[in-house]
C-alpha positions in Angstrom: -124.6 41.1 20.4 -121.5 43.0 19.7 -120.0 44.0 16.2 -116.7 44.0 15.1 -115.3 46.0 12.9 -113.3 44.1 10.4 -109.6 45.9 10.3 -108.3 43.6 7.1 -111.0 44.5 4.6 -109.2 45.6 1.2 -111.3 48.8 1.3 -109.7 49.9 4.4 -107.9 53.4 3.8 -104.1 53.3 3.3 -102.5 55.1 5.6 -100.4 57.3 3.4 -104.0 58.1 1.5 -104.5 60.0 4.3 -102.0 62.5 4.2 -102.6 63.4 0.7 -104.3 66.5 0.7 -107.3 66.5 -1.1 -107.8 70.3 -1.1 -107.5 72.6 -4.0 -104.2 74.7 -4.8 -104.9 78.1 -3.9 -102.5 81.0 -4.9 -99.5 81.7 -2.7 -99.3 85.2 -1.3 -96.0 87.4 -2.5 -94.4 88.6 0.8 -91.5 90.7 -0.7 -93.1 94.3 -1.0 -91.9 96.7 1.5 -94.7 96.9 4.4 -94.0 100.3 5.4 -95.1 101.7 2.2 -98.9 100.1 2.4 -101.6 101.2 4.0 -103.6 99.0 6.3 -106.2 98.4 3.0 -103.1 97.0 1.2 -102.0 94.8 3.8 -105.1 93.4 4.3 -105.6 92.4 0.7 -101.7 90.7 1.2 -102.7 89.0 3.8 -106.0 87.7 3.7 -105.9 86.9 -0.4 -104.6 82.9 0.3 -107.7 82.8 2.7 -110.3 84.2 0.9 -111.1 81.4 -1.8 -110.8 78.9 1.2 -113.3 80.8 2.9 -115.4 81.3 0.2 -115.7 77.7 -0.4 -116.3 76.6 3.2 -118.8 79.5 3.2 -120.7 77.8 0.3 -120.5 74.4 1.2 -121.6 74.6 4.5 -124.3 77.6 4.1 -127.3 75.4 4.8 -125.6 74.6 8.3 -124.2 77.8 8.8 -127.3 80.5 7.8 -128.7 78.8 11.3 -125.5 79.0 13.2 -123.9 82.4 12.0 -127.0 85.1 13.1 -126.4 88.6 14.8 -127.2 90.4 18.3 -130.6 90.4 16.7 -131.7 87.6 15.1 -130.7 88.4 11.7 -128.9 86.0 9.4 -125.4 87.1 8.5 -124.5 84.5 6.5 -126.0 85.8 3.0 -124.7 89.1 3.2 -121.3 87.8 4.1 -121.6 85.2 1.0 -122.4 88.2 -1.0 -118.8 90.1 0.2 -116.5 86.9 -1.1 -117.7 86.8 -4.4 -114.4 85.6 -6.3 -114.6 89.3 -8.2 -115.1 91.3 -5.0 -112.1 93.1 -3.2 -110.8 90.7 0.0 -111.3 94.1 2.1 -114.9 95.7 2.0 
């Protein structure tokens, strides 16, 4: 037997429900320093602090996956030691 797939239930997902985003607001990065003036530390912290919380959370949620995925040249998990460097206190850059 075959099943179908009924396309007219009324929990079917509107299509303009899709392009909501669902995703928290994360600060916006202020681009208007001069760059010249930075060092490399500073533009790193420019650059990658929109990222880092977005990271952080897919980090977290997905650790249980990831700790078995994410291992090094040796056999050593990565994954807690990198959880350790995005704490939401911790510099971007370490």
């Amino acid at each position: 037997s075959i099943a179908s797939i009924p396309t007219s239930d009324s929990t079917t997902i509107n299509k303009k429900q899709l392009t909501e985003s669902k995703l928290p607001d994360y600060p916006k990065a202020n681009f208007n320093s001069n760059e010249s003036s930075m060092n490399i530390t500073e533009k790193l912290e420019r650059a990658l602090s929109n990222i880092a919380p977005f990271l952080r959370d897919i980090f977290i949620e997905f650790s249980h996956i990831l700790t078995k995925t994410l291992v090094g040249s040796y056999g050593q998990e990565l994954l807690p030691n990198g959880l350790h460097a995005l704490k939401p206190t911790a510099s971007v850059v370490e």
